[in-house]
TIVO-2410 file (N, C-alpha, C; in nm, 3 decimals):
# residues 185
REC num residu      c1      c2      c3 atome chaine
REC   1      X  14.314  10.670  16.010     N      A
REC   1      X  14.356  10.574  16.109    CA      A
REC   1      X  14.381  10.437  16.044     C      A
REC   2      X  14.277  10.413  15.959     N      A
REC   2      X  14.309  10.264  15.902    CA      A
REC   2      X  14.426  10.257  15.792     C      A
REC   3      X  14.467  10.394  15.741     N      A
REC   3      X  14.597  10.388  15.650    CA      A
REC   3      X  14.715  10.364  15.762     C      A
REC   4      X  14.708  10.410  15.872     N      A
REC   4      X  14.786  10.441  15.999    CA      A
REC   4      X  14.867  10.276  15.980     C      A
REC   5      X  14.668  10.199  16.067     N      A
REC   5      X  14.761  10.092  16.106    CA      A
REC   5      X  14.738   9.998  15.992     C      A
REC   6      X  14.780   9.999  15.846     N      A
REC   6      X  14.802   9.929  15.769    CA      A
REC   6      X  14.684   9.835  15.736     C      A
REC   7      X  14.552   9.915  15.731     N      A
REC   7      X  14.430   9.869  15.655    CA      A
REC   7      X  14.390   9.903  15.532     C      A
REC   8      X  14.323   9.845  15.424     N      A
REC   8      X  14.291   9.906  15.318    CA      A
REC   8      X  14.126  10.017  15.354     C      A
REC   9      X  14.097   9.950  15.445     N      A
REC   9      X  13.950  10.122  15.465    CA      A
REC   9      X  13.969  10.092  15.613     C      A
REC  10      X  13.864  10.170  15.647     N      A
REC  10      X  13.825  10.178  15.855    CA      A
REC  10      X  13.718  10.061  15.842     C      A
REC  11      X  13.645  10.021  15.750     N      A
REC  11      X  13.540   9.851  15.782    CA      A
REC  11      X  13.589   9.793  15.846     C      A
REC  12      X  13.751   9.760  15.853     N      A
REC  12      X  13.796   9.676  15.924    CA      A
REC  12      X  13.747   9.668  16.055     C      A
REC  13      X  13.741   9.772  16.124     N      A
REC  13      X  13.719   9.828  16.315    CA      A
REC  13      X  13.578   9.756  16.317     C      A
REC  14      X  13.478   9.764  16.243     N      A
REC  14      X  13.385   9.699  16.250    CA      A
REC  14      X  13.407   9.566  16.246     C      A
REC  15      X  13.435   9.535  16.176     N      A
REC  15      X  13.507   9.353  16.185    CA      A
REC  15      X  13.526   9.309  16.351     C      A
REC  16      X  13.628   9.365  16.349     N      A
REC  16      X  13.723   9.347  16.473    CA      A
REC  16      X  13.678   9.349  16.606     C      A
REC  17      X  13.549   9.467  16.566     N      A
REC  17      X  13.503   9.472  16.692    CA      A
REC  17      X  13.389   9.338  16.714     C      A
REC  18      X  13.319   9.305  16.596     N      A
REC  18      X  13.213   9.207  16.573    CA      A
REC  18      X  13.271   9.076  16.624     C      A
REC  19      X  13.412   9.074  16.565     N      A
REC  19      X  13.501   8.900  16.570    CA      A
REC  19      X  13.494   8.938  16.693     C      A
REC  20      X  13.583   9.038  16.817     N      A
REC  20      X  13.602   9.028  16.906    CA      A
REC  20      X  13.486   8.998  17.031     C      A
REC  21      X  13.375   9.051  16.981     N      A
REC  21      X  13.267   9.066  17.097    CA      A
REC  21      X  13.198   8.857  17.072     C      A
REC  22      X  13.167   8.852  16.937     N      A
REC  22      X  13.078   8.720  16.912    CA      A
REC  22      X  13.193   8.587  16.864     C      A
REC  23      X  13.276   8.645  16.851     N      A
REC  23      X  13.410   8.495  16.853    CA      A
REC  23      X  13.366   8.411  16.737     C      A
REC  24      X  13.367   8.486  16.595     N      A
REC  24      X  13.326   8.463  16.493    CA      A
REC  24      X  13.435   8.329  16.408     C      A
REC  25      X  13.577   8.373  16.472     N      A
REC  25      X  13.682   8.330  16.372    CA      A
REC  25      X  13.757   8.264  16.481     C      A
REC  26      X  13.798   8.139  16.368     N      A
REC  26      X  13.925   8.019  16.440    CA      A
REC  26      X  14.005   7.977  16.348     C      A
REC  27      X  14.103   7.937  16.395     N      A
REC  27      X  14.169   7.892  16.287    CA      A
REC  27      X  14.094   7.788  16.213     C      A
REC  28      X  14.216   7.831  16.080     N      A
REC  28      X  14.133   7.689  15.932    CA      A
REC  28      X  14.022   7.716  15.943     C      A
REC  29      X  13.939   7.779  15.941     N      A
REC  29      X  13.796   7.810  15.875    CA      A
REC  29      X  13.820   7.859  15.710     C      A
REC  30      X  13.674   7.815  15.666     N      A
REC  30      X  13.660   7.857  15.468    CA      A
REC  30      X  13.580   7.967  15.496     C      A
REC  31      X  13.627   8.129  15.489     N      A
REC  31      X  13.532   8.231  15.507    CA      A
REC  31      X  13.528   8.261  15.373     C      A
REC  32      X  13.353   8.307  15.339     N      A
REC  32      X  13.341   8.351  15.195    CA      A
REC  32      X  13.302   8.507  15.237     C      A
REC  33      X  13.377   8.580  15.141     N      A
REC  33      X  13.363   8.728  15.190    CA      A
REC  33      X  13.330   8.809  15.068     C      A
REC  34      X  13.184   8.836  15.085     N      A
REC  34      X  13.102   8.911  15.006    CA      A
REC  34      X  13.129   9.021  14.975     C      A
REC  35      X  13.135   9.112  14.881     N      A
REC  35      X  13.121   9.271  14.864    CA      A
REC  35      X  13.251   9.309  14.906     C      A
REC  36      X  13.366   9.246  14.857     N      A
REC  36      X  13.482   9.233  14.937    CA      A
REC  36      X  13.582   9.351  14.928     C      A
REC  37      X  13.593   9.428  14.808     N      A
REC  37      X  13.669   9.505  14.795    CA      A
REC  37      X  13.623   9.622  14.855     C      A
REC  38      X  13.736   9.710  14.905     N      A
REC  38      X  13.896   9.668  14.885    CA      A
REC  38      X  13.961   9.546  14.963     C      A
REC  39      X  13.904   9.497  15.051     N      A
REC  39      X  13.960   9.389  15.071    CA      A
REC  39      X  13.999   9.393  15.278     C      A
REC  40      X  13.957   9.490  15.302     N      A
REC  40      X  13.987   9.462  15.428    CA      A
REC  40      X  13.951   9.370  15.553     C      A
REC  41      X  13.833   9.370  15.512     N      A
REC  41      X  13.764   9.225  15.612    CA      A
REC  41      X  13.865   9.018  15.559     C      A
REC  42      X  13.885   9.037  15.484     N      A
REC  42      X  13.937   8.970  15.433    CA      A
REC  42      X  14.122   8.959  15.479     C      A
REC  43      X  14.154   9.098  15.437     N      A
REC  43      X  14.250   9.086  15.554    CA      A
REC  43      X  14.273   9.108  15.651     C      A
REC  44      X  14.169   9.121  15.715     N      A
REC  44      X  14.172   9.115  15.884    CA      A
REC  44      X  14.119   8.989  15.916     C      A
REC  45      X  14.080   8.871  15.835     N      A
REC  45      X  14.059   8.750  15.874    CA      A
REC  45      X  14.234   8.683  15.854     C      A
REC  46      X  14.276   8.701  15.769     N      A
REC  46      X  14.400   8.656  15.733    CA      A
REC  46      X  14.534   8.692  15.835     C      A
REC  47      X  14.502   8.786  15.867     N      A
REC  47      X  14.588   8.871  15.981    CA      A
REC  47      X  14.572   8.799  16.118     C      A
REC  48      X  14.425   8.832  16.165     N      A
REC  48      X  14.428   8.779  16.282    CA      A
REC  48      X  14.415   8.604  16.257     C      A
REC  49      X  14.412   8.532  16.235     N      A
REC  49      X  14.389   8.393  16.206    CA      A
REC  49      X  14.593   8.360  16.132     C      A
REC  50      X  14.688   8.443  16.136     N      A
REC  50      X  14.766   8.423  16.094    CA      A
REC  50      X  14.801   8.351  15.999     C      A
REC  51      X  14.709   8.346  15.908     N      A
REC  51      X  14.693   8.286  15.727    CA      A
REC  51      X  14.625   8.179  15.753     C      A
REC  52      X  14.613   8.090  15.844     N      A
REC  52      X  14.520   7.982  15.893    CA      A
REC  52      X  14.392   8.012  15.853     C      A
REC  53      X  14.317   8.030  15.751     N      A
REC  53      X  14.211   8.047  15.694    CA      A
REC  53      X  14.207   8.035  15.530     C      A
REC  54      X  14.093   7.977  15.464     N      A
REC  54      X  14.033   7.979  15.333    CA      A
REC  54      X  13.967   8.096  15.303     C      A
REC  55      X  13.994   8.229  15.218     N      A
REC  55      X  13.966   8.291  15.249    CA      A
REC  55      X  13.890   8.325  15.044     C      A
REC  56      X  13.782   8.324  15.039     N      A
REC  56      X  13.682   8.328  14.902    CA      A
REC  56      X  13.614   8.442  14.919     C      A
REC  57      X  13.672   8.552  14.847     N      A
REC  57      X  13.659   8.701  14.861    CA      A
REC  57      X  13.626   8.713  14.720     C      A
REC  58      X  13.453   8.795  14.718     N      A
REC  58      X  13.378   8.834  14.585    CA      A
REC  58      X  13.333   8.971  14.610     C      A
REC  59      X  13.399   8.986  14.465     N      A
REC  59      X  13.271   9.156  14.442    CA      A
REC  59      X  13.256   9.199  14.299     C      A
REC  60      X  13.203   9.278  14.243     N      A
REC  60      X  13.200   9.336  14.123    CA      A
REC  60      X  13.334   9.441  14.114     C      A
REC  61      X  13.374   9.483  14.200     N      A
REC  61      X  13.501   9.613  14.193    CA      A
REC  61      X  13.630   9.499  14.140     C      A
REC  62      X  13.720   9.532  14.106     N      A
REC  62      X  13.889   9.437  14.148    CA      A
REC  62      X  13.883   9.482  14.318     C      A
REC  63      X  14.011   9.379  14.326     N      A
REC  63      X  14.036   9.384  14.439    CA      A
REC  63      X  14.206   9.332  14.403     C      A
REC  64      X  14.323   9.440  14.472     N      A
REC  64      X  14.424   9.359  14.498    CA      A
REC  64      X  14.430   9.260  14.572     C      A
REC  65      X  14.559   9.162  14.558     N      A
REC  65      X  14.581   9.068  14.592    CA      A
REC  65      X  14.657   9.067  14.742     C      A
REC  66      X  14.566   8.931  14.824     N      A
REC  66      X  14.563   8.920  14.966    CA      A
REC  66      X  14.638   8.813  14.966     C      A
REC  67      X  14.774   8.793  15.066     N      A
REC  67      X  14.779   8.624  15.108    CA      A
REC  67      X  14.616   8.565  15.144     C      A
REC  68      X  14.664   8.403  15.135     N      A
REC  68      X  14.545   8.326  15.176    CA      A
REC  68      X  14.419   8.346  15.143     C      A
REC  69      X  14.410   8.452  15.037     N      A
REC  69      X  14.282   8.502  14.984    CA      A
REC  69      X  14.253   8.446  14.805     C      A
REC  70      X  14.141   8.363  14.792     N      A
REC  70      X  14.120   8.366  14.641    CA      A
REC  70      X  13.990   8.473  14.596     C      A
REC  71      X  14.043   8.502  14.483     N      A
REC  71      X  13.937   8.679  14.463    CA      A
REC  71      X  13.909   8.606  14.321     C      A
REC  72      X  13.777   8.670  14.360     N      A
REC  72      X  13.673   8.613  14.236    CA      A
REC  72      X  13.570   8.760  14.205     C      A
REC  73      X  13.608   8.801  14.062     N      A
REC  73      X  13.547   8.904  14.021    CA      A
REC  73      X  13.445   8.918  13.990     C      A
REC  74      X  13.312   8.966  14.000     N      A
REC  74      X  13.189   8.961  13.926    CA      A
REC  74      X  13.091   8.936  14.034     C      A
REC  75      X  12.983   8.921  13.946     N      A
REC  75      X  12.842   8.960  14.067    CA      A
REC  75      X  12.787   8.779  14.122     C      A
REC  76      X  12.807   8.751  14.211     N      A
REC  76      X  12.764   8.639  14.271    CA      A
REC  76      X  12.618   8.630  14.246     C      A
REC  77      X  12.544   8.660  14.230     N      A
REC  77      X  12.414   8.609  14.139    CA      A
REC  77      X  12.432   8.558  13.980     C      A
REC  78      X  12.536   8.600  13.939     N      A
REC  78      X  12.571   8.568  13.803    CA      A
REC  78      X  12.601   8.403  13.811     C      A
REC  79      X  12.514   8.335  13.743     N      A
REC  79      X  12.518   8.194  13.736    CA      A
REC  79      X  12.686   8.149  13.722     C      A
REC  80      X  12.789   8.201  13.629     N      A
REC  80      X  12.896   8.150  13.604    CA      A
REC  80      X  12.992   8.190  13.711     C      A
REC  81      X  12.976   8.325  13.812     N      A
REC  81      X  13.046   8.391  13.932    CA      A
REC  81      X  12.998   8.244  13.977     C      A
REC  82      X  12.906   8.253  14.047     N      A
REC  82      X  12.836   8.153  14.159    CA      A
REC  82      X  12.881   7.985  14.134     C      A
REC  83      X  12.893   7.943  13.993     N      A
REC  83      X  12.984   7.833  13.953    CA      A
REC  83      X  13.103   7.829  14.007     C      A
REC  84      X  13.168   7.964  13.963     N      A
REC  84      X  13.316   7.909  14.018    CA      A
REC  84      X  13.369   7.925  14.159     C      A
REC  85      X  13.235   8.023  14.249     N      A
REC  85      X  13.263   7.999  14.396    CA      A
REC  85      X  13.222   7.841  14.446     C      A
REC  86      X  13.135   7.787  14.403     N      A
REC  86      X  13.111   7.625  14.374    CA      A
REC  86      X  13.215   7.544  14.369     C      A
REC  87      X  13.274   7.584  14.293     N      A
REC  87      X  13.376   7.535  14.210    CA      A
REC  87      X  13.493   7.519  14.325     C      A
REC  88      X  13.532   7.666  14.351     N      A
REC  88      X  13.643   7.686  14.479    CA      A
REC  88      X  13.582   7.638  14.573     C      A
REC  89      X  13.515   7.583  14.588     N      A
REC  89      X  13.463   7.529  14.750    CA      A
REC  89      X  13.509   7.312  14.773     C      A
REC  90      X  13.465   7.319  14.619     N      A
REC  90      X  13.511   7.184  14.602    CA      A
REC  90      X  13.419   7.112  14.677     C      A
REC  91      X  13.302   7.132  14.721     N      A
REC  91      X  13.208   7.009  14.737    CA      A
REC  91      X  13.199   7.034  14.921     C      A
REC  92      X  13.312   7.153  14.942     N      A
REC  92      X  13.269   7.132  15.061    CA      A
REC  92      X  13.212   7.281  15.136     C      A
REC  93      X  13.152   7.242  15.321     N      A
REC  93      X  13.135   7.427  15.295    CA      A
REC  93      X  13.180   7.529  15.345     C      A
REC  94      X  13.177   7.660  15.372     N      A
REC  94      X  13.224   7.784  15.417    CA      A
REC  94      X  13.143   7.717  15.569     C      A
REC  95      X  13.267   7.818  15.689     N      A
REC  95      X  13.207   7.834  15.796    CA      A
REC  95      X  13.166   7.944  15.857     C      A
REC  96      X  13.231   7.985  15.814     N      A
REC  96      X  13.174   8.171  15.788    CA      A
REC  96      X  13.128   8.246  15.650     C      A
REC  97      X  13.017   8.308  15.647     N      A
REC  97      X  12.999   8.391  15.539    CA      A
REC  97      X  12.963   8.569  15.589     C      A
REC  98      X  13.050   8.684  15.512     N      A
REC  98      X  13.051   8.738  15.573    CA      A
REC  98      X  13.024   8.851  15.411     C      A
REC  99      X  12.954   8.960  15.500     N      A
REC  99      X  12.902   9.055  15.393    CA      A
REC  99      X  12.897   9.207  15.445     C      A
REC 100      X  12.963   9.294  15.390     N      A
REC 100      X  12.997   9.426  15.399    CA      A
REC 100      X  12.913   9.498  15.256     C      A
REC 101      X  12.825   9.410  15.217     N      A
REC 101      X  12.737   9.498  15.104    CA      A
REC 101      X  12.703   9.659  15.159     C      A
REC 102      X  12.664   9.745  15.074     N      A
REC 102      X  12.582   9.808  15.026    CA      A
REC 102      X  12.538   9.865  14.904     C      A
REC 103      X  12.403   9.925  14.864     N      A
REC 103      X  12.383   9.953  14.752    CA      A
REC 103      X  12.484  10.094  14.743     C      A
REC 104      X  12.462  10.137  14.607     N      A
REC 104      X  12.525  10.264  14.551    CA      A
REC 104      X  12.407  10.399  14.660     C      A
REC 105      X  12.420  10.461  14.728     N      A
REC 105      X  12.313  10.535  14.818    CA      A
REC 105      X  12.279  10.665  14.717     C      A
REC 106      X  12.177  10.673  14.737     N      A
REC 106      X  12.071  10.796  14.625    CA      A
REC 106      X  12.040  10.927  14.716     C      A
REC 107      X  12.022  10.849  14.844     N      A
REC 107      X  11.988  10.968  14.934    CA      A
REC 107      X  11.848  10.994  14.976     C      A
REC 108      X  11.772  10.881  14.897     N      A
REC 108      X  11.628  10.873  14.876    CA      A
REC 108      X  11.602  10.711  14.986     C      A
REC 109      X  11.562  10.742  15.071     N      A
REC 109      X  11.528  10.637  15.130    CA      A
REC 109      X  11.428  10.524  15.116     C      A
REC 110      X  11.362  10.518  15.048     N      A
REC 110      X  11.231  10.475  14.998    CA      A
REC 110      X  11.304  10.389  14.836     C      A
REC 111      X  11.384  10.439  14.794     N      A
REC 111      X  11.493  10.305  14.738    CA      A
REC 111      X  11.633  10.286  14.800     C      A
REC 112      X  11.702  10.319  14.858     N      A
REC 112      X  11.811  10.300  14.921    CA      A
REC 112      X  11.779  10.195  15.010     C      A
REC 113      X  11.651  10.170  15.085     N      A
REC 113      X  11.594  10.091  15.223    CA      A
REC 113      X  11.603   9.984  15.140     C      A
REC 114      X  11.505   9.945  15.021     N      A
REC 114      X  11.494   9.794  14.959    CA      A
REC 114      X  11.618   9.708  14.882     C      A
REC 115      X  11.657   9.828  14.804     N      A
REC 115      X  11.798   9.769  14.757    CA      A
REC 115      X  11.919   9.723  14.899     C      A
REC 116      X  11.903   9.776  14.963     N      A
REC 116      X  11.960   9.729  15.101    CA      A
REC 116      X  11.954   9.583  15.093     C      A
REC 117      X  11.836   9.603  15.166     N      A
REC 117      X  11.756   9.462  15.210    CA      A
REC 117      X  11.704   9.336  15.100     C      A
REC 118      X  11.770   9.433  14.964     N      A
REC 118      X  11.766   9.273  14.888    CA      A
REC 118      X  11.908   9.256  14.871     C      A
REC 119      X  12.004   9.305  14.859     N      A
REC 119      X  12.121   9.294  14.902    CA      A
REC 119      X  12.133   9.154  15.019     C      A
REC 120      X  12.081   9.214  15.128     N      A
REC 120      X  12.120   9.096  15.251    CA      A
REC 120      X  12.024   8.979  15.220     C      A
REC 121      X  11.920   8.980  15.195     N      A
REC 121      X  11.859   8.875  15.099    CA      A
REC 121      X  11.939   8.780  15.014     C      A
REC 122      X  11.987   8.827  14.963     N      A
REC 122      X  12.088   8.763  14.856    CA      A
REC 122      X  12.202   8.707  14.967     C      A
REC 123      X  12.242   8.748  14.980     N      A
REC 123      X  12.389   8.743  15.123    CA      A
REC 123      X  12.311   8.594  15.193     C      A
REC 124      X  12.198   8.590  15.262     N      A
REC 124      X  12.176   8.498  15.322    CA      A
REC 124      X  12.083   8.402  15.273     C      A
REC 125      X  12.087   8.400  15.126     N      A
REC 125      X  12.044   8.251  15.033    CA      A
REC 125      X  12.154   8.215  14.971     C      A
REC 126      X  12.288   8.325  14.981     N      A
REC 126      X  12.444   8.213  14.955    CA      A
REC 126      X  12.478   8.148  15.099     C      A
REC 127      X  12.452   8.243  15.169     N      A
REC 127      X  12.492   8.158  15.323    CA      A
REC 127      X  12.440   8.038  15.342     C      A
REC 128      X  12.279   7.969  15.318     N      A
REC 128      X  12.223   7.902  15.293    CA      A
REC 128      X  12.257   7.818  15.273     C      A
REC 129      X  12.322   7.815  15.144     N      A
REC 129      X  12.360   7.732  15.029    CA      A
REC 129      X  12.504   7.697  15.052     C      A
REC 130      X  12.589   7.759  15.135     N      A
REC 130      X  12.758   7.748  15.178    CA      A
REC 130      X  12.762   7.714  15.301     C      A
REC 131      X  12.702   7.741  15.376     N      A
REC 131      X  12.752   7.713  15.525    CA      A
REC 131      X  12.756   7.589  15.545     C      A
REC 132      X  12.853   7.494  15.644     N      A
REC 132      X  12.792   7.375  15.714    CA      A
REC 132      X  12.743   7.368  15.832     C      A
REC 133      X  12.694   7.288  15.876     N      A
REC 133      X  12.622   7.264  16.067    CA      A
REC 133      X  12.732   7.377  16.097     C      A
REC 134      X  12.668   7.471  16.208     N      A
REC 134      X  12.750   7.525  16.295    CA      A
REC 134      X  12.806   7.693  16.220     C      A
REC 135      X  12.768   7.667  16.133     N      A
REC 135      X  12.900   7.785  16.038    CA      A
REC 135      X  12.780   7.931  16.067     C      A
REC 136      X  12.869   8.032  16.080     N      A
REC 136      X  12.813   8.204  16.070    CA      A
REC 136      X  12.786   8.280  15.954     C      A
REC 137      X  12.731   8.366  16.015     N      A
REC 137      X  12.695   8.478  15.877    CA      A
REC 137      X  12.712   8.565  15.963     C      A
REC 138      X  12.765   8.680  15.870     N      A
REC 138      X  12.774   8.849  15.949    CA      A
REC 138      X  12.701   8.924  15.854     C      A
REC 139      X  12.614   8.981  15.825     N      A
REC 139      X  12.595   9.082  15.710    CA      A
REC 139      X  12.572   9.258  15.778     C      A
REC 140      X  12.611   9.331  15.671     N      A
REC 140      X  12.545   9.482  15.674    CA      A
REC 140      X  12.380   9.478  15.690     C      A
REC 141      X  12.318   9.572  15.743     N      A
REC 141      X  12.188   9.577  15.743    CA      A
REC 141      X  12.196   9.735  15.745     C      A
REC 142      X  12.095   9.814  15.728     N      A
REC 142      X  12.011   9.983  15.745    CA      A
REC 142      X  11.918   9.924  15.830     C      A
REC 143      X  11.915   9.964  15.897     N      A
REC 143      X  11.724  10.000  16.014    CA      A
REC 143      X  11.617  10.070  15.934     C      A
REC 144      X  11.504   9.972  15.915     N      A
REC 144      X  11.408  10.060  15.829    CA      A
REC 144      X  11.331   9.922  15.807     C      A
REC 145      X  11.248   9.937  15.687     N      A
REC 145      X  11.159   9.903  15.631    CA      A
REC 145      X  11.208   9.734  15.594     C      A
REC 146      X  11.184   9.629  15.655     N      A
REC 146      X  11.240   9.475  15.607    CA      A
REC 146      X  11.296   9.438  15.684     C      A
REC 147      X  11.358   9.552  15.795     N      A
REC 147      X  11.497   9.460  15.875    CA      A
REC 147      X  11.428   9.391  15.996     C      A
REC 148      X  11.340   9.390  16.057     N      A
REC 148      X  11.317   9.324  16.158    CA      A
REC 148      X  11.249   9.161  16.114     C      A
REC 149      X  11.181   9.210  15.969     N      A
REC 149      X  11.140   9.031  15.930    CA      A
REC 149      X  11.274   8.979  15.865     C      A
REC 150      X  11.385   9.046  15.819     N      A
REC 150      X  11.484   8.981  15.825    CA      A
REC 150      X  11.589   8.906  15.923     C      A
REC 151      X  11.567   8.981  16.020     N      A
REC 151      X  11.613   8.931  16.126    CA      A
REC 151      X  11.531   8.801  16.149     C      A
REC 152      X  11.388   8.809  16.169     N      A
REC 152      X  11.282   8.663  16.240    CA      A
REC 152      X  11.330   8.561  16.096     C      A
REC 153      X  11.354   8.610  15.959     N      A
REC 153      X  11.344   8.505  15.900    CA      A
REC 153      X  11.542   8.418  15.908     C      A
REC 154      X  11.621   8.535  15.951     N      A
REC 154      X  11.782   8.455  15.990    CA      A
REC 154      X  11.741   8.346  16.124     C      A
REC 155      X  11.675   8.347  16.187     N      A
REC 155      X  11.646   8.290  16.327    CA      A
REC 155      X  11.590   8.172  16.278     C      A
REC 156      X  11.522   8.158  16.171     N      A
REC 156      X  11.448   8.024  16.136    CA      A
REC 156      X  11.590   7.941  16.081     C      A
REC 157      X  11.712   7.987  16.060     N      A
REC 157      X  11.801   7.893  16.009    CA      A
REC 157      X  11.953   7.867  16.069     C      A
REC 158      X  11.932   8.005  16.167     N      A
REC 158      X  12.020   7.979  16.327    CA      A
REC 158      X  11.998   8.003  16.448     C      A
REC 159      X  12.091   7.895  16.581     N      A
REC 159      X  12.063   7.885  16.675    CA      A
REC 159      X  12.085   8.013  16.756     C      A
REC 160      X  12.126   8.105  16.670     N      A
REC 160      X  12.129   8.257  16.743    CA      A
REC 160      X  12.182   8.330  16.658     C      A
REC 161      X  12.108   8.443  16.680     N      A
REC 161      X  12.081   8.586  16.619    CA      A
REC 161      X  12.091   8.700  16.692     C      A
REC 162      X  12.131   8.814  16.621     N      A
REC 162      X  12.151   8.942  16.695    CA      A
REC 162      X  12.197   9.029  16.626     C      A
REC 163      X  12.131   9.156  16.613     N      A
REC 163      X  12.162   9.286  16.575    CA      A
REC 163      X  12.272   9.355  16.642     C      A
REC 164      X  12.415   9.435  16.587     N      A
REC 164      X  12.521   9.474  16.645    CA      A
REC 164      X  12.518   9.566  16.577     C      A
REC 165      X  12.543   9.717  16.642     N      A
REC 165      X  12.570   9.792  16.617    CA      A
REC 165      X  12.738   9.828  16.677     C      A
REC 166      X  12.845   9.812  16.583     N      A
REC 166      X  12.961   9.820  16.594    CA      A
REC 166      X  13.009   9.965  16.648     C      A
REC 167      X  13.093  10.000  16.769     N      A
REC 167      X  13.141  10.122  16.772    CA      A
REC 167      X  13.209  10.216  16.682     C      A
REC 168      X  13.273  10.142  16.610     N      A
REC 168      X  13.336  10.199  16.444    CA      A
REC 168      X  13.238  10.236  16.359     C      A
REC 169      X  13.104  10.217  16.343     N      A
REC 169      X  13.003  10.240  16.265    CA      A
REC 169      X  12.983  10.419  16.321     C      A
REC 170      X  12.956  10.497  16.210     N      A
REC 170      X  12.894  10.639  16.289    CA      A
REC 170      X  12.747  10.600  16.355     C      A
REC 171      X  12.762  10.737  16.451     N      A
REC 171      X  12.673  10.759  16.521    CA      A
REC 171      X  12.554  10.772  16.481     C      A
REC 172      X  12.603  10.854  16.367     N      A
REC 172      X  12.435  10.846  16.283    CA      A
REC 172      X  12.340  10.811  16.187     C      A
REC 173      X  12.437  10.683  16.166     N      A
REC 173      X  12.414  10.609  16.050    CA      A
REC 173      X  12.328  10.483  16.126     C      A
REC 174      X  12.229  10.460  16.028     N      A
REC 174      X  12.094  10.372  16.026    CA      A
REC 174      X  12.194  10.215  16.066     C      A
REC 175      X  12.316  10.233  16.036     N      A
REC 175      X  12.354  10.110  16.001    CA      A
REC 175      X  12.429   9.970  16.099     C      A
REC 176      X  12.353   9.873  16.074     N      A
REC 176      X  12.411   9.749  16.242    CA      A
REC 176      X  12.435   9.634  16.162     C      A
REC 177      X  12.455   9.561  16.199     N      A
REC 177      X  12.529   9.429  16.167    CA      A
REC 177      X  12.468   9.258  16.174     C      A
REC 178      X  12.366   9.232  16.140     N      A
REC 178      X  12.358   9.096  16.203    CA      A
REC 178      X  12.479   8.981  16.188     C      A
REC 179      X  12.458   8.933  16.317     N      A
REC 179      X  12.556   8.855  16.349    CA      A
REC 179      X  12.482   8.690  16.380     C      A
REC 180      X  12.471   8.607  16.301     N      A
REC 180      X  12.408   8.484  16.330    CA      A
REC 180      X  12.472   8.408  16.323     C      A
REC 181      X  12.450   8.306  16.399     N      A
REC 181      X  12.599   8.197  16.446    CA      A
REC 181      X  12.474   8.026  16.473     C      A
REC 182      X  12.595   7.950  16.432     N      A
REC 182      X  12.506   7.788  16.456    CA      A
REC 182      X  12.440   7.742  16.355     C      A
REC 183      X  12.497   7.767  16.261     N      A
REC 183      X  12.405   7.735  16.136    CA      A
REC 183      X  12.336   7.614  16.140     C      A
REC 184      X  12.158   7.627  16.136     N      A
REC 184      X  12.110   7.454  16.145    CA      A
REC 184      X  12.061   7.426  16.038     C      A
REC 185      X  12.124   7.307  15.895     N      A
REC 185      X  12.103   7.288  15.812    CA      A
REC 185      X  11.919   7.242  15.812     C      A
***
């Protein structure tokens, strides 16, 4: 379906459905888009926002090239990655930060659960550090072991929080979405 209607994966439907329900995206916003490749959240910000967006798309994979998108290769914990998203920001910050992580899955839950959840860990000490007053975070989450003190500890740094489980997500997958909005520096 997502080759159908001219997506690079189906993540997108999750997007779409998230932007559509919590009204994530406006024009001219700086979205930084985590774990980005192949690139579809990224261009479904670009799409629907009709290029009217800053769009700072990172991952370790390549990623082809998006209008309105700057792609930055390598692992955002890497001091010199994390420089030059610095760098592209120019002093000022993202209003959205948005994250489609996951680890490589083993099948073993008992490491698949933590690498998760330090994953979104990471995701929301760049959000931290990028957002201004007001600005969002979306990240991937698994249900399990961390996610509910992750959730109480996103609430200590916005005016609202909430777990989404996207209709595009399978049925039987552990997997929902926090969606936190209002960033209070």
């Amino acid at each position: 379906m997502a080759r159908r209607d001219g997506w690079r994966s189906r993540a997108v439907y999750k997007l779409e459905q998230i932007a559509t329900k919590e009204s994530i995206l406006r024009p001219d916003i700086t979205c930084i888009d985590l774990g980005a490749a192949p690139g579809s959240w990224s261009q479904y910000v670009t799409e629907r926002l009709k290029g009217r967006a800053r769009i700072i798309a990172l991952d370790v994979l390549p990623m082809d090239s998006l209008p309105s998108v700057e792609f930055i290769q390598g692992d955002f914990t890497d001091d010199d990655v994390l420089a030059k998203l610095f760098n592209s920001l120019g002093g000022s910050h993202a209003d959205l930060v948005m994250s489609d992580m996951a680890p490589n899955i083993t099948g073993t839950k008992a490491v698949d659960q933590p690498r998760s959840m330090y994953l979104a860990e990471l995701a929301l000490d760049l959000a931290r550090k990028t957002l201004g007053p007001k600005g969002n975070f979306v990240c991937k989450l698994f249900q399990g072991e961390g996610t509910d003190a992750f959730i109480a500890d996103a609430r200590q740094s916005f005016g609202k929080v909430k777990a989404f489980k996207p209709k595009a997500s399978r049925a039987d997958s552990s997997e929902i979405y926090l969606v936190a909005r209002n960033y209070q520096l």
